[in-house]
N, C-alpha and C positions, 0 to 999 in steps of 0.2 A: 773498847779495845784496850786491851788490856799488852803489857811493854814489860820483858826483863833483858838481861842482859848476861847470859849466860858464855865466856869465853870459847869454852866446847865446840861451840856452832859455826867460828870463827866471822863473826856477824857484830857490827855495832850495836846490834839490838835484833832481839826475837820479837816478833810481833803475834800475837792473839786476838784475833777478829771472831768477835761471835755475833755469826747471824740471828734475825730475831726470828726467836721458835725452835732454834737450834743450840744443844746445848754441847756440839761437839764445835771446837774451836777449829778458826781455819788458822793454821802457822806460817807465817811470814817471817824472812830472812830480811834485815835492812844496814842495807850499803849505804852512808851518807860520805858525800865527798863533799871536800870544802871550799874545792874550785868549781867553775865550769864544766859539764861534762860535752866535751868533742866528741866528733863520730870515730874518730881513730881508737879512742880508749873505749868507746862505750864499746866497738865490736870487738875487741881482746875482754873487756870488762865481760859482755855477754855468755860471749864463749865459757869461760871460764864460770860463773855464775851458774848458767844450764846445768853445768857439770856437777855443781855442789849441790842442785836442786835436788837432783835425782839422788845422790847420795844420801842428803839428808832426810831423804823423804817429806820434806816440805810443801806444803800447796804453793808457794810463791815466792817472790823474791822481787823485793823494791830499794830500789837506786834513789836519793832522793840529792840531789845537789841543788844550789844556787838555780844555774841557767841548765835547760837540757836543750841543744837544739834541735830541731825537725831534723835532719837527717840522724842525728843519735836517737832518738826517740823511737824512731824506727828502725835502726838497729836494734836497740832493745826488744822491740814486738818480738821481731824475727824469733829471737831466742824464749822470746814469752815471759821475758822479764818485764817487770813494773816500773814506773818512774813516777817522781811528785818532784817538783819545780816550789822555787819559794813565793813563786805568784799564785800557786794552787793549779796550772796547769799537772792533769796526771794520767795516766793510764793505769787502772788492777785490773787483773783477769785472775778469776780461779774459778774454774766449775761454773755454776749458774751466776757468779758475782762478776759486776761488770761496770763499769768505773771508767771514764774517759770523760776528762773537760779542756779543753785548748782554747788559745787565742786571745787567752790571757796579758798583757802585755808585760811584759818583764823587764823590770828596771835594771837587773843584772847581765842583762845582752849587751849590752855597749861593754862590759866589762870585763869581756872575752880573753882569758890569761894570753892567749897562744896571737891575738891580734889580727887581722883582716887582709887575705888576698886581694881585695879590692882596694889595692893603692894604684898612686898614676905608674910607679916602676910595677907592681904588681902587673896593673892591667896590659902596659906594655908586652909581658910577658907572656899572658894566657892570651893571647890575640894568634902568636905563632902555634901555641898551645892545642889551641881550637879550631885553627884551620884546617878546613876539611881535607884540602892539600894534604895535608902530612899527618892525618891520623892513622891510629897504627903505629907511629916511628918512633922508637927509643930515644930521647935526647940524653945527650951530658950536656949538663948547664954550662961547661964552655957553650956549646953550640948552640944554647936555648939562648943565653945573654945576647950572641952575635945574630940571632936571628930577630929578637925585638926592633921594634921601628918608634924611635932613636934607640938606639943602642943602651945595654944595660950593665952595673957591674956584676962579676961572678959573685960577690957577696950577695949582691941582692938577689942575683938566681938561686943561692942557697936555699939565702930566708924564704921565699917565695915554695917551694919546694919541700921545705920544713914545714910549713903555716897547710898545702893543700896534703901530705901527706898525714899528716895527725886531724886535718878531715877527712881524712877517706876519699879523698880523689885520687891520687896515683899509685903508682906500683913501682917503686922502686929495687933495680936491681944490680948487679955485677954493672951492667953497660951502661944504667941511666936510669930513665924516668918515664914512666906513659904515663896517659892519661885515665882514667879507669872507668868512667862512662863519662864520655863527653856532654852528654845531652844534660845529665845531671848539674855539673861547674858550670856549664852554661845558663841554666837555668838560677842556679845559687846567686852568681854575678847578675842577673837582672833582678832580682828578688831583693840581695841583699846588699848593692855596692850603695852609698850614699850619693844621690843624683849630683852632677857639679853646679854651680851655680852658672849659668849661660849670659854673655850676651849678646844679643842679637839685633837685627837690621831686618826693614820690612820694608818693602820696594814694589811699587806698583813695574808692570813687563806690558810692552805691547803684543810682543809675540805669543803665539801661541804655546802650551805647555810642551807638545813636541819641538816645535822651532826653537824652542829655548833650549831646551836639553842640546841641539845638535847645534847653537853659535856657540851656547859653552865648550862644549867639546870642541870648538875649530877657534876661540880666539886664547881659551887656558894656556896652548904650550907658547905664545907669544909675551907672557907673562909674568917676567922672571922673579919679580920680586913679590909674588903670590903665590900661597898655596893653598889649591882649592879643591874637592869632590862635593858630587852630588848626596845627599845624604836621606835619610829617614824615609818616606813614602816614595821620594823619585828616585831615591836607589833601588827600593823593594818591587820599584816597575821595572825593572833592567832585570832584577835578582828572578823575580817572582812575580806577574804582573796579579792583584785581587783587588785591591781600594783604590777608583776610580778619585784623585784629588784637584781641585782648580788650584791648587798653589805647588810651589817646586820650593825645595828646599836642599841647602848647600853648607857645607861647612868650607870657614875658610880661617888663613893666617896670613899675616902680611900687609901689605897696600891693597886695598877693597876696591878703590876710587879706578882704576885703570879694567878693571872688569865691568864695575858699574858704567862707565863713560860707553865700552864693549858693546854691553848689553845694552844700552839705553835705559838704564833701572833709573826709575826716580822712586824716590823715596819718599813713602808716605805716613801716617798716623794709625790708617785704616784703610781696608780694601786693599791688602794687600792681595798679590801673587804670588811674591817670591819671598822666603824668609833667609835671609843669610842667618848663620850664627856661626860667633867665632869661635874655633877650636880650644875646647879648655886645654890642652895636649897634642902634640904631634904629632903622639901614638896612634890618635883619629885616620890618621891617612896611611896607614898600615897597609900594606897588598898592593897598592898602586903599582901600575905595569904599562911601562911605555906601548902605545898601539889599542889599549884595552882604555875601554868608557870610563869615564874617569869619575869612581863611583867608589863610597865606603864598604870592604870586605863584608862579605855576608855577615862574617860573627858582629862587627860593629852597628851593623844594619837593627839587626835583632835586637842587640842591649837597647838601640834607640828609640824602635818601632814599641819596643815593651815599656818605656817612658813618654809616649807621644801621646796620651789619652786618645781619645775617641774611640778607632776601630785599629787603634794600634797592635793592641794586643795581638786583633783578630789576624792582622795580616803578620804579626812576627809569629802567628803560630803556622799559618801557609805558609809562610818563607823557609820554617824551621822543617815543614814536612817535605816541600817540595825540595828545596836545595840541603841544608843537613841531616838531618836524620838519614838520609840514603847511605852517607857517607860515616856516617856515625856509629852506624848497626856493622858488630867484626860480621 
């Protein structure tokens, strides 16, 4: 391969690829950027790329930055632009040439200019964001901060706003802000938030897994100084019933010991039934509705169900078909 660097072309670099037995060159246009490339610039980047493609008459055109993420990456295709990552993850396409290696691991990810939706005020945020309730709805970050559970400031609905917009999740307009495929941000936050550190309580229950669920539900509102939902698999049987489990599981905050005494939980080593674990965040308990099972909102269910190992996935993608997606699709 042969590299010049011709101004004209308005390209950091012409590329000359000559396949072997072919003695006509294929011409490559190359974009090298110094940051990160995001989904928000890669689809104005692409757009405008295609365009010079064709003008120039060029067989291609490669993007080569630091980090590319999966969803930029794929913007790129779209337009049938090329990308190379400095881990050697790449996609070329020209004609019969065809080029694709991924999964790479990239030391340049964590080092992401524009920083990470998936903080605790972050996720506070995409929790009203995502609820199925209210997709479709234009917010202004006044009213997105005031609908977070605890509360958030309008600075941080900003940044938060700023950070999914330059990836390509929302649509900002005159009135606000939507979501731009829900199913998508949802998917990114179980993928890519960093898992919290948990800790947790393992309690052997005499009752059975339904008897359990229904004291909890009748001794919680006698409780003042606890706050507690059903969570991860025994939410997903309330949401969506698919994975049959002998243990229940509960997020709480607060004084534990006055539920525990409740329930009769003893607490064991092993053999457990019931796993408490404490809420890294408040935000956890988002949606709660006096009268209503007292169980963590679908979207929370999902992030959890997608970090539960076993057949977790299996059921946050039941949960995801049966209760979201319906709501998801305009």
């Amino acid at each position: 391969m042969s590299v010049e660097n011709p101004e004209r072309f308005g390209f950091d670099a012409i590329g000359k690829l000559y396949p072997k037995g072919d003695e006509t060159p294929l011409q490559w246009g190359v974009v090298i950027k110094r940051r990160n490339l995001e989904p928000r610039e890669a689809e104005l980047l692409g757009a405008r790329l295609a365009e010079v493609k064709v003008e120039q008459g060029l067989d291609g055109i490669m993007v080569i930055a630091p980090f590319v993420s999966e969803a930029a990456a794929e913007l790129l295709a779209k337009r049938e632009i090329g990308y190379w990552d400095a881990s050697g993850n790449c996609r070329i396409s020209s004609g019969a040439l065809y080029i694709e290696r991924k999964g790479f691991p990239n030391r340049y990810a964590r080092q992401a200019s524009q920083g990470s939706p998936f903080t605790r005020a972050g996720k506070r945020l995409l929790r009203p964001l995502l609820d199925p309730e209210g997709i479709g709805r234009t917010w202004t970050l006044r009213d997105l901060a005031k609908a977070a559970y605890p509360g958030v400031s309008l600075g941080q609905a900003h940044a938060l706003a700023k950070l999914l917009e330059n990836q390509n999740h929302i649509i900002r307009g005159p009135e606000g802000i939507q979501v731009r495929d829900p199913g998508a941000l949802l998917r990114a936050w179980a993928r890519e938030a960093k898992a919290p550190r948990l800790t947790q309580r393992r309690f052997y229950s005499p009752l059975s897994q339904d008897g359990f669920r229904k004291r909890f539900e009748e001794v919680l509102p006698s409780l003042p100084d606890l706050n507690a939902a059903l969570a991860s698999f025994t939410a997903a049987s309330e949401w969506a019933p698919f994975v049959r489990q002998h243990r229940s599981f509960l997020y709480w905050s607060g004084d534990l010991k006055p539920l525990q005494d409740a329930l009769s939980l003893q607490a064991v080593p092993d053999g457990e039934n019931v796993v408490a674990t404490l809420a890294p965040d408040e935000g956890i308990f988002y949606g709660r509705k006096l009268g209503e099972p007292p169980i963590t909102c679908a979207v929370q269910t999902y992030i959890d169900l997608m970090h539960a190992g076993g057949r977790g996935e299996e059921a946050a993608e039941h949960l995801f078909e049966r209760i979201l997606k319906p709501r998801y699709q305009p």
